[in-house]
N, C-alpha and C positions, 0 to 999 in steps of 0.2 A: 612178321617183319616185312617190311615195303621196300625194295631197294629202286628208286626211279631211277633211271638211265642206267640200268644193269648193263648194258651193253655186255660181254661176251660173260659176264657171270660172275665176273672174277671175285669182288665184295660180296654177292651171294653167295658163293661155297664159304667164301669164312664167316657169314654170317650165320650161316645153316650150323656152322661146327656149336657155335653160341648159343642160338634157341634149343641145340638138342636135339632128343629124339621126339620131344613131346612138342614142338616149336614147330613152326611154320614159315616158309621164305617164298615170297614172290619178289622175282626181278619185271620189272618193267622197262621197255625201251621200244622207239619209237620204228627203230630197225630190226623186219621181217629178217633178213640175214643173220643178224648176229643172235635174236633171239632161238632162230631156229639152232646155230651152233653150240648155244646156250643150254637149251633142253638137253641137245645129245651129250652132254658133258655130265649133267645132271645126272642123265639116263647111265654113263658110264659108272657113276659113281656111286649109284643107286640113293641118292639124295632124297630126301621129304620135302620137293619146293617145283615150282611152278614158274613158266614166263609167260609174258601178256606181252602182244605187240600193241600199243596205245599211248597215245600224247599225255604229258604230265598235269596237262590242262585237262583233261576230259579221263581221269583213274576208272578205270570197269569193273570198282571193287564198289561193295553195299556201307554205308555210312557204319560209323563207328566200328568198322572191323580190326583193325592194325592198333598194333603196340607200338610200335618204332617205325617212325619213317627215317631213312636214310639215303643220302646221294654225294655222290663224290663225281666232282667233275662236271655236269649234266646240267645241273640245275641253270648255270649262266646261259644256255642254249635256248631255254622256255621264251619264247619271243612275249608273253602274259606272265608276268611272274607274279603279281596280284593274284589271276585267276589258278596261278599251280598251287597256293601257299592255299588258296579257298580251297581246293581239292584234296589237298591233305588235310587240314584239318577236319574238314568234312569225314574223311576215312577211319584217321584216330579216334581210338576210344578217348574217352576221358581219363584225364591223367597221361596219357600218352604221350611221345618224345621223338623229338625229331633231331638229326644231327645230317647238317649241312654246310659239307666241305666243295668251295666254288674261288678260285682262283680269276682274274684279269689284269693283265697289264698296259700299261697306257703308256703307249709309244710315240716318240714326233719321225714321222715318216716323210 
């Protein structure tokens, strides 16, 4: 499982609880801080998952590896949303599933 914009982990540990013991979770996010506070939470927890500091545009995973892409929040921030949607499905295996939760509100200011 891929969580793009994992920011401080939080959808990563309850996605970790889902895949199991036998399952896989990398958080992705764009931010060296919070990924690094990420890991130590992981580490605290003794987790089976991984973070990567890296833009959602440019994933540093090998094509068809991931089962589930997931992002909550994040995704509205890819300034190429075109070129993120090209990079996940690139990553997904076949058959593979993505779920993206992405919020905006349109204000007169």
């Amino acid at each position: 499982m891929l969580d793009l914009g994992s920011g401080l982990g939080v959808d990563s540990f309850i996605a970790c609880e889902y895949a199991g013991p036998t399952g896989k979770v990398v958080g992705l996010d764009i931010s060296k801080m919070e990924i690094k506070h990420a890991e130590n939470r992981a580490q605290e927890r003794g987790l089976n998952m991984k973070f990567v500091c890296a833009d959602m545009e440019n994933i540093p995973l090998p094509d068809e590896m991931i089962d589930v892409v997931i992002s909550n929040g994040a995704f509205c921030l890819a300034p190429n949303k075109e070129k993120a949607f090209r990079e996940i499905f690139r990553v997904l295996k076949p058959g593979g599933r993505m779920s993206i939760c992405t919020s905006t509100v349109k204000m007169d200011l």
